[in-house]
C-alpha positions as CSV (number, residue, x, y, z in Angstrom):
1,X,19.8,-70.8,-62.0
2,X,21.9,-73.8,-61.2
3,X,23.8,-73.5,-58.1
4,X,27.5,-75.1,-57.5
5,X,29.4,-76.4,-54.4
6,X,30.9,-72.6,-54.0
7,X,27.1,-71.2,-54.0
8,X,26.0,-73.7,-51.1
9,X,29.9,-73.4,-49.1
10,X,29.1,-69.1,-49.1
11,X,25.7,-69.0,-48.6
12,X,25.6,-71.6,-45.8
13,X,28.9,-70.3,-44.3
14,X,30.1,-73.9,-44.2
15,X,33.7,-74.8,-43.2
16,X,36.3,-77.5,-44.3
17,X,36.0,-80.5,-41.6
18,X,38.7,-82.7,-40.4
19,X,37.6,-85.5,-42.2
20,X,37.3,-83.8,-45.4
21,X,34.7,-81.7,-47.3
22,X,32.3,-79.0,-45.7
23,X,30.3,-78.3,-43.0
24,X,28.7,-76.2,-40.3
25,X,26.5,-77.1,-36.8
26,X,23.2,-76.3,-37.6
27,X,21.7,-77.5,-34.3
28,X,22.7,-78.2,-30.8
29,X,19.6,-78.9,-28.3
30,X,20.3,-77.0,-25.2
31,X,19.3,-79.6,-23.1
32,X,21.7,-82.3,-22.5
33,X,23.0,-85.6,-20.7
34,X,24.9,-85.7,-17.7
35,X,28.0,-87.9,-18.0
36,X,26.8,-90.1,-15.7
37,X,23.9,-90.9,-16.9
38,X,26.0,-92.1,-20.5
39,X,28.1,-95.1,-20.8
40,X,31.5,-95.1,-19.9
41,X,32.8,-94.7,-23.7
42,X,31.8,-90.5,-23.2
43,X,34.1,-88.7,-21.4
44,X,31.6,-86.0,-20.3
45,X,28.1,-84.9,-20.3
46,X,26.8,-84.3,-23.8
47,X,23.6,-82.4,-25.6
48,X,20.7,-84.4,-26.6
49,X,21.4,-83.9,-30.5
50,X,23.2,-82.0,-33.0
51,X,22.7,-81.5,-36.8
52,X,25.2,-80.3,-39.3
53,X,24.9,-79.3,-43.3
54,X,27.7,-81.7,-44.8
55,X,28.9,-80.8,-48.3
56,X,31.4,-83.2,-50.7
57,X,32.4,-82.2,-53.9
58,X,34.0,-84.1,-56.7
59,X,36.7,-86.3,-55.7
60,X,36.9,-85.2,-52.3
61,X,36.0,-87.6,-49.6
62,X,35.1,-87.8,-46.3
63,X,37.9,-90.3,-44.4
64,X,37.5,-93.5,-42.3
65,X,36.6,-92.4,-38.9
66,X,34.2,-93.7,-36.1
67,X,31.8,-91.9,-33.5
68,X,30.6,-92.8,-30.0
69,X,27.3,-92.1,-31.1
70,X,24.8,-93.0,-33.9
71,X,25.1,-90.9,-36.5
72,X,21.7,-90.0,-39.3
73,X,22.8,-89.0,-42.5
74,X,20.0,-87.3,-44.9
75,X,20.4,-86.5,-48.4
76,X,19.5,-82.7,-49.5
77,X,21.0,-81.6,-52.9
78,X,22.9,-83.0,-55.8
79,X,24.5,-86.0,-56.8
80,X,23.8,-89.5,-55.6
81,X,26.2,-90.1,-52.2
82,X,27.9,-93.5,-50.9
83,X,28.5,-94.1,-47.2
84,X,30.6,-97.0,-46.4
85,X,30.0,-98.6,-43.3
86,X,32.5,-101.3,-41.9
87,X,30.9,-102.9,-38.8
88,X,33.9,-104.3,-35.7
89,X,33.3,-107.3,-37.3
90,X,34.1,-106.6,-40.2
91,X,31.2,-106.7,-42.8
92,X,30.9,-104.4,-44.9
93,X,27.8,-102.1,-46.2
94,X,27.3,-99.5,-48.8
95,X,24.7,-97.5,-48.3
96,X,23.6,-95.1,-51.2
97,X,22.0,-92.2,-50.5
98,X,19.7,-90.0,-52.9
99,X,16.6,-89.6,-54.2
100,X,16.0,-92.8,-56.0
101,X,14.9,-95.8,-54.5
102,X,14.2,-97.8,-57.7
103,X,18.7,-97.6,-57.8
104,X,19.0,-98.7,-54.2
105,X,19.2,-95.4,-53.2
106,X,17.6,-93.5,-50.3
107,X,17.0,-90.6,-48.8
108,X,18.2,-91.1,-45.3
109,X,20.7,-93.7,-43.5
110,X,22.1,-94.8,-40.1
111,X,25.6,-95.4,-39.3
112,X,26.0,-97.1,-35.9
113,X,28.0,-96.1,-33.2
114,X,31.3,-97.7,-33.4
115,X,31.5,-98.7,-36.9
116,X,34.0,-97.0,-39.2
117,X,32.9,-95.1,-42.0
118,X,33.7,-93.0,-44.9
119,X,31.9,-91.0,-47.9
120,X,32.4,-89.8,-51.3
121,X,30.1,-89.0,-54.5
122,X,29.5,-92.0,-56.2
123,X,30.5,-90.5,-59.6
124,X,33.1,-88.2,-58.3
125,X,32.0,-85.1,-59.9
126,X,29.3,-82.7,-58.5
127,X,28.3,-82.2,-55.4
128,X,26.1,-83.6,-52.7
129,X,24.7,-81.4,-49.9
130,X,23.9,-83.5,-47.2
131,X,22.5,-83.5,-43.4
132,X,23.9,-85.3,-40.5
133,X,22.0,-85.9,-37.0
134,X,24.3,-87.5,-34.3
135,X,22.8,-88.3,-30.9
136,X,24.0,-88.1,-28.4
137,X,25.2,-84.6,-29.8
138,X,29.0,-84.7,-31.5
139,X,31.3,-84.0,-29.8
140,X,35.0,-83.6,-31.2
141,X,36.4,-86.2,-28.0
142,X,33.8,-88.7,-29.7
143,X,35.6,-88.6,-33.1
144,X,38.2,-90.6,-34.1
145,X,39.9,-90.7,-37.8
146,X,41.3,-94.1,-38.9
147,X,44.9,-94.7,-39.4
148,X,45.1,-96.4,-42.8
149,X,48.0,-98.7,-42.1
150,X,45.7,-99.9,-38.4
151,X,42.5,-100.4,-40.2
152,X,44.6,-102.3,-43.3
153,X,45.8,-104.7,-40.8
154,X,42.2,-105.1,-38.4
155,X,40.7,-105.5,-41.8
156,X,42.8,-106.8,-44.6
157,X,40.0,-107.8,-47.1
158,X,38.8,-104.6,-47.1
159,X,42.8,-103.0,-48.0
160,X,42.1,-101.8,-51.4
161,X,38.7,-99.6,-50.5
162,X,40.6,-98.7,-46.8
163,X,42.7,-97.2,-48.9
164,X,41.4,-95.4,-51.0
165,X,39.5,-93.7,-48.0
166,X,41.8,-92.7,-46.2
167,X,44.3,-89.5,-46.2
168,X,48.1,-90.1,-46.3
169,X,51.1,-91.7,-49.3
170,X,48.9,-93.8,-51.4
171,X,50.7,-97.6,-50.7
């Protein structure tokens, strides 16, 4: 039996995120870091890690944001992924993730802390179930969407794929 995006958002009780598509905290380690022992950029103390299932299906698309922390992406289920990854200075990488590394894709990828990001399927139909490992642990004061007229400006080569990632009146 083939299962679909609705099979994986039921039976993994996964919820829409902020960013777009589906997901639910599958981990948070109970022990954790005091905020002084983190740099100044975290704004309290924060768990050692935390993992969450990630789902996208067809055209949706996770939006520019950023995180104060590194954040693992690994590739579960479904179709092949793409995570951009636009570093401060602005160069830009794709990363493909999947389960075929004689197409440039692979299995698992970092994003950095600080860089923006977004995701979609590379073929826009399907679905990708994913995994994402953030450490220090995610925390919702960490996160920060993009606004697309901001990020245009800070990096106006990238305009035409900034905006296609991002939510709000297509320009």
């Amino acid at each position: 039996m083939k299962h679909d995006a609705k099979y994986w958002i039921r039976h993994l009780r996964l919820q829409p995120h902020p960013e777009g598509g589906w997901y639910r905290e599958t981990y948070r380690a109970k022990e954790g870091i005091a905020q002084a022992a983190l740099p100044s950029r975290y704004r309290g103390p924060r768990a050692f890690s935390t993992g969450v299932y990630f789902l996208l299906a067809g055209r949706e698309f996770s939006t520019f944001h950023r995180l104060h922390s590194d954040e693992m992406w690994h590739f579960y289920h479904g179709a092949p992924f793409l995570v951009v990854d636009l570093a401060p200075d602005g160069k830009l990488t794709e990363h493909r993730l999947g389960l075929h590394p004689g197409r440039g894709e692979l299995p698992q990828i970092l994003v950095p802390r600080g860089h923006w990001f977004a995701a979609r399927i590379t073929s826009q139909r399907g679905f990708t179930l994913l995994g994402c490992t953030v450490a220090p642990g995610f925390d919702f004061n960490d996160f920060e969407i993009a606004d697309r007229d901001q990020l245009c400006a800070q990096f106006p080569k990238h305009k035409k794929l900034i905006a296609s990632l991002t939510k709000g009146p297509t320009p």
